[in-house]
N, C-alpha and C positions, 0 to 999 in steps of 0.2 A: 556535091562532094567538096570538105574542104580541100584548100591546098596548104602543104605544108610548110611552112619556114625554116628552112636551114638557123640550126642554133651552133656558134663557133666560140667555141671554150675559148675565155678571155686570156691574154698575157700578160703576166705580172712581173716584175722587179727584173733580173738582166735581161730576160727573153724579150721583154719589149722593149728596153732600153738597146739589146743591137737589132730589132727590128726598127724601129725610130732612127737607126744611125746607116741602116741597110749593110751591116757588115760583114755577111755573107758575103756579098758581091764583093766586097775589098776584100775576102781573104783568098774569094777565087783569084781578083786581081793582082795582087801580089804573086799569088803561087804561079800563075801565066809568068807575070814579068821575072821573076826568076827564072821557070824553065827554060823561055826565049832568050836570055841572056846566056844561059848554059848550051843553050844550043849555038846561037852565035859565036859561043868562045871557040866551039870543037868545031865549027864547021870553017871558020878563019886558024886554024892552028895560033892560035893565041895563046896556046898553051907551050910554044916552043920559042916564040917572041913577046917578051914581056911589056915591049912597048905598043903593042897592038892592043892590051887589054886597057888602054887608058881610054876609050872610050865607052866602056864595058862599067869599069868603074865612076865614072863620069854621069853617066847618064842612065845606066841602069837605076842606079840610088834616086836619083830625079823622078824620074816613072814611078816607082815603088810609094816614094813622099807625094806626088801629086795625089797617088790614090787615096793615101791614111790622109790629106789633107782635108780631102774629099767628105771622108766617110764624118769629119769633125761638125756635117751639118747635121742640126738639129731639127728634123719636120716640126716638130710639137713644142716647142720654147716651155711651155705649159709645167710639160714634165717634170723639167726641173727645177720651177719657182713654187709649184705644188707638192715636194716630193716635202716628205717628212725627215728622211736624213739629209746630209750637204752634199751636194752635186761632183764636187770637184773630187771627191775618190773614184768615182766611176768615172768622171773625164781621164783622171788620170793613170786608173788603168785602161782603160780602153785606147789610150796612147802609147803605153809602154808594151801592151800587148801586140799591138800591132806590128811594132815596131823589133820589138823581138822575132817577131814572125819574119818581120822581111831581110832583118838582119843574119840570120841564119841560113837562110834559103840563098839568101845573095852572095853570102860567103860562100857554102857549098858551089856556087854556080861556076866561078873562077878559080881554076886548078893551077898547082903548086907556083911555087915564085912568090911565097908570101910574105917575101923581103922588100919585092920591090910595086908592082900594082896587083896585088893579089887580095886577098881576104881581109886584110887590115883593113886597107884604101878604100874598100869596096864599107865595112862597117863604119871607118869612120866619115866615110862621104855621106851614107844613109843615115848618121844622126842630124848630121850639119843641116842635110836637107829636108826631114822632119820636121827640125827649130824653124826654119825658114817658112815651110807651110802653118807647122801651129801657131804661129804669133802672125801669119797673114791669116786668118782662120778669124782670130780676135781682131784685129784691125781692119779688115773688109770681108769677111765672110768665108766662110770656109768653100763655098762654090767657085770661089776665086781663087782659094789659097794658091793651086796652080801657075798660077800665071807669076808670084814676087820668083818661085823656086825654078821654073823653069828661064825664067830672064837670067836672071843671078848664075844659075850651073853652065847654061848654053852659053854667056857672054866667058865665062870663066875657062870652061873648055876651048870656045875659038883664040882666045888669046892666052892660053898658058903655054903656047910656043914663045912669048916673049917675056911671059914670066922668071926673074932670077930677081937673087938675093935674098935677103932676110926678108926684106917686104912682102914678099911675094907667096912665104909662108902664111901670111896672114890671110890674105885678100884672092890667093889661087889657091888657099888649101886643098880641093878638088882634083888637080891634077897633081898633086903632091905623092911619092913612095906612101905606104903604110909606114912603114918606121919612121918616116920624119917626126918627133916630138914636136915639132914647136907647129905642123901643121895639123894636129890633135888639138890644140889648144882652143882655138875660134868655133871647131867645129861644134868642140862639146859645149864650150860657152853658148852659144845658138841652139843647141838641144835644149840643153836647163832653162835657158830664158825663154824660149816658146813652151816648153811643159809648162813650165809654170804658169805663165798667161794664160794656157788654154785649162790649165786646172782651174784658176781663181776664179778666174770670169766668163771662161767659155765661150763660144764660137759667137762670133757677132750674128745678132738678128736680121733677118734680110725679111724680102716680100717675098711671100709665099706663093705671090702670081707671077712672080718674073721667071 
């Protein structure tokens, strides 16, 4: 008697591009790291002391960008030097998409005070640290992207107690109100310049054995 072969209907065009990218698991990741942040906030009454939610905003954003940094790698490089249309549409949704997702979720997670570290602070820390993973993604691999966003946030957070002045919008945007304008400014420059990179050229190649 023979034995039979499982036969598994092939994936074509997005469905294997986020199986390739594993991005299921980053949207379960994200949706996690939101709740647990939203849970954090109500269970420290963070919602009655506005300066408690500065690490909420700080570092929730961080978690959220390591995972989309993550999902930036590419199993199969193949895919996209064999694809018949250009790559960088699907890079680049598949960044904004994500990022939309976690920008939303992270804003709901942080209740009212959205003057001062609330839902602003929380979106615009989650671009800056997006920018940050995608163009580490392109320059050493998106396995890595992790580690330039989480240095940069974590060294950002421990010292934006001595953060002031105008400088310090720049260089500690992170720990900055949401309303600050001029601490918008670096973050989004850092989103656009990592989209972009990671649209054009795409996640750098790494070894597939490591």
């Amino acid at each position: 008697m023979s034995r039979r072969i499982p036969v598994y209907a092939p994936t074509y065009g997005y469905a294997l591009f986020a199986r390739s990218r594993a991005l299921p698991l980053t949207v379960a990741t994200l949706l996690g790291t939101a709740l647990l942040a939203a849970v954090c906030a109500h269970h420290l009454n963070a919602y009655l002391d506005p300066d408690q939610r500065v690490p909420f905003v700080a570092l929730a954003p961080m978690l959220a960008a390591s995972a989309i940094g993550t999902s930036l790698h590419q199993h199969s490089p193949e895919l996209d030097r064999t694809a018949v249309r250009p790559a960088w549409p699907r890079r680049l949704a598949h960044l904004l998409a994500l990022t939309l997702l976690a920008a939303v979720t992270l804003a709901l997670a942080v209740p009212g005070h959205v003057e001062t570290f609330g839902a602003l602070a929380m979106v615009r820390n989650l671009l800056g640290a997006v920018g940050i993973a995608a163009a580490s993604a392109v320059v050493i691999g998106a396995r890595l992207s992790w580690l330039p966003t989480v240095t940069y946030l974590s060294a950002v957070y421990l010292a934006g107690g001595a953060a002031s002045g105008r400088a310090a919008m720049v260089w500690a945007w992170a720990v900055q109100p949401g309303t600050e304008a001029a601490a918008w400014a670096p973050a989004a420059g850092v989103f656009v310049t990592g989209a972009v990179l990671h649209a054009v050229h795409g996640a750098r190649a790494e070894n597939q054995r490591a």
